[in-house]
N, C-alpha and C positions, 0 to 999 in steps of 0.2 A: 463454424463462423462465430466469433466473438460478437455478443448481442452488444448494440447501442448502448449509452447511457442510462441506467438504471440505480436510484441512487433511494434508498433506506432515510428512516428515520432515525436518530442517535436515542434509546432509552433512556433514561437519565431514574429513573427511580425500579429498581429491582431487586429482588431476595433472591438467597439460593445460596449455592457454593459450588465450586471447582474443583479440580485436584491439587488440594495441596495448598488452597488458598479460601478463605473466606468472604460470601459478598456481601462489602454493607451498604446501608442504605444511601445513594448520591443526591443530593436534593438539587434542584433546576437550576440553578442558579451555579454550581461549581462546574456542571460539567458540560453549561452553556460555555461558561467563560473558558475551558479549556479546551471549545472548540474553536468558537469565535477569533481567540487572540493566536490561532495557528491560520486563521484564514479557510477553515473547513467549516461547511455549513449544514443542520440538520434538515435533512429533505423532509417533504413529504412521502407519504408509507404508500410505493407500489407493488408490494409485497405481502401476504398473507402468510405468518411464521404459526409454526406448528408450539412454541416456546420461545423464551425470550435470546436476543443474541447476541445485544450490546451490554458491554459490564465496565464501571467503573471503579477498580480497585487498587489497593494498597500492592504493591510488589513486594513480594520475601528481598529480591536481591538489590533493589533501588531505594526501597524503602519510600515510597514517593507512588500518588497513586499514578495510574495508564490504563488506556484503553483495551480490553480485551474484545475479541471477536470470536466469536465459534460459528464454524459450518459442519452440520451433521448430516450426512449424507441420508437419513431416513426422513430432512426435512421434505415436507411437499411443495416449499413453494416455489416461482422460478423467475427468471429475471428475462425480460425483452420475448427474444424468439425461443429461448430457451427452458427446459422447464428442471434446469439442475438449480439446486443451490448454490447461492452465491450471496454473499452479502460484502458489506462494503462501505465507508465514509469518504466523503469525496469533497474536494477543494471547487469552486468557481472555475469558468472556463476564463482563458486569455482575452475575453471580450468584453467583459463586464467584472462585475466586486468579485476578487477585492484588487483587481491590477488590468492593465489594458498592455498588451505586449504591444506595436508597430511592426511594420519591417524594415522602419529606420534603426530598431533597438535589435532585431533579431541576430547581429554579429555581437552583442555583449554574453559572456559566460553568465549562464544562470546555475544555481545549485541547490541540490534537498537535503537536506539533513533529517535524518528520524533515528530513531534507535528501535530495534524489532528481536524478538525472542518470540521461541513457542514455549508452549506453557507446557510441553510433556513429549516425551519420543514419539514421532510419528511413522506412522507405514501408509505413504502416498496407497497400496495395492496394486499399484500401475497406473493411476492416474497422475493429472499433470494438477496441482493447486496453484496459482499465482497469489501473491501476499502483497505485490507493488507494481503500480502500473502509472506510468506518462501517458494519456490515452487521447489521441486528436480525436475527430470527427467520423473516424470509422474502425480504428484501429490502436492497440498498443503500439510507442514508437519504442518503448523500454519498459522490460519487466522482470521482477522480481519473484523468481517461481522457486516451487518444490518439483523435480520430475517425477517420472514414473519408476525411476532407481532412488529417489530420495535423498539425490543433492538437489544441492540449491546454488542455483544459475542464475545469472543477469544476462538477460538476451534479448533480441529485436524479433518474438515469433512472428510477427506477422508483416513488418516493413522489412526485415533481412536487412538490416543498416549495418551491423557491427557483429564480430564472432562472438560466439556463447562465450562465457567468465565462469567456471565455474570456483565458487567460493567455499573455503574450508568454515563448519557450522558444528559445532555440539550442541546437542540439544538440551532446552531451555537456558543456554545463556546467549546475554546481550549482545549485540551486534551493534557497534556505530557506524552510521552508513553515512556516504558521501557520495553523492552523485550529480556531476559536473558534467554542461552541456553547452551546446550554443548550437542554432541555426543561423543561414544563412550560406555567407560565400565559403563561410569552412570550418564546417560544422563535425561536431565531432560528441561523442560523451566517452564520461569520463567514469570510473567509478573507486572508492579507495572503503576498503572496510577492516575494523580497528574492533578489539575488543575494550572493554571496558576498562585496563589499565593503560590503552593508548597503542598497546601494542600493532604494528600491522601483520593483517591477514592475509589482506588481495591487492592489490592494486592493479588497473588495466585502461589504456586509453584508447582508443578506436578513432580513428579519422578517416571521415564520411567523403568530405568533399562540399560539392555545396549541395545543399537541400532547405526547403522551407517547411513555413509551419505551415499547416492545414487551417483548416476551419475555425477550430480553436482550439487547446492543448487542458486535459486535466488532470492532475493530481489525482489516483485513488488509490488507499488501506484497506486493504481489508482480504478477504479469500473467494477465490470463483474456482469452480470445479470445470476443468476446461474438457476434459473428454467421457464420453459416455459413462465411463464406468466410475462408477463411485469409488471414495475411498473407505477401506474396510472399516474405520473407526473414527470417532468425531475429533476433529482438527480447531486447535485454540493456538491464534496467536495474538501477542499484544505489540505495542506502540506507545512510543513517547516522544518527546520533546522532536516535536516535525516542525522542522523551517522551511520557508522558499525562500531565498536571496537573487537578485543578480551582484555587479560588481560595481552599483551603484547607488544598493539600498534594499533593505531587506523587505519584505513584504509581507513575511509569517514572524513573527516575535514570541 
């Protein structure tokens, strides 16, 4: 079972270092404002971490800092009903800040924009990690995972709405993602992913039919360890430039 809503505090002031990268120090104020002006917000801490998880750092290949995330599978802590690791930054629901959807608006295309790399080759071990999730009120309706083979798939595990994508990925370079959607009378998502010279990798469209939103729809970054078995070694991925738009006005800048 995918635990509820469980949603982390963003660190904002941390030491240490990575593979291959250095962390300096973020002061409150920059890496409020680069959450704030994406429309993601710092929760309060339902979590006890064993070490720190959130990092805000300069990119070797962007040159421009982003968001890092690490889940170590010998962390203790656990999220909801669950007692794996998982950690995670998360947008507002469709009912309140920073956007109210209707279901007069729900036949307009809405879309997300991020760009996502791991920070170093990874070996799931057989486990399944998720890196992106559309998540209504009980469920992922869309996600963006690592399998237990170690592609990396956009798929509907738990509504079955659309067939798995699997996407071509080298590890630690940049991925620009595009993911296009709309509910309603015919609903469909969409997804198109491009490396950093624009080139395309994937593109795949799925039409649903009609379906609605649930309860309310969120936005979440970050990594959850979705089946029992850990993965053999700790998992860093990062994130940049995350938009929401529909096709009448953006809502993440």
């Amino acid at each position: 079972m995918i635990p509820k809503y469980i949603a982390l505090s963003l660190v904002a002031c941390l030491y240490g270092a990575t593979l291959g990268a250095t962390i300096k120090r973020s002061d409150d104020s920059s890496i409020d404002g680069f959450m704030s002006a994406r429309g993601l917000i710092p929760e309060g801490t339902y979590q006890d971490h064993d070490f720190p998880h959130y990092f805000y750092l300069e990119d070797d290949q962007l040159s421009t800092k982003v968001i890092q995330i690490i889940l170590d599978p010998f962390d203790t802590n656990g999220a909801g009903d669950s007692a794996r690791p998982r950690n995670e930054i998360t947008s507002g629901d469709w009912s309140d800040f920073p956007y109210k959807i209707t279901s007069k608006e729900e036949d307009h295309d809405f879309v997300i924009r991020f760009k996502f790399r791991t920070e170093h080759e990874i070996d799931t071990g057989g486990s399944t990690l998720h890196v992106f999730q559309l998540f209504d009120d009980h469920n992922p309706n869309a996600v963006l995972s690592f399998t237990d083979d170690n592609d990396l798939v956009f798929w509907s595990p738990s509504r079955d709405l659309f067939d798995k994508v699997v996407i071509p990925y080298e590890w630690e370079q940049w991925l620009d993602i595009e993911i296009r959607f709309s509910y309603g009378r015919n609903c469909y998502f969409d997804i198109n992913v491009k490396n950093l010279d624009g080139d395309l990798m994937n593109s795949a469209k799925n039409d649903i039919g009609e379906y609605h939103i649930q309860d309310f729809q969120k936005l979440k970054f970050g990594l959850y360890q979705i089946d029992e078995k850990a993965p053999p070694m700790t998992f860093m991925t990062r994130y940049t430039d995350m938009e929401f738009s529909t096709d009448d006005g953006n809502y993440y800048r």
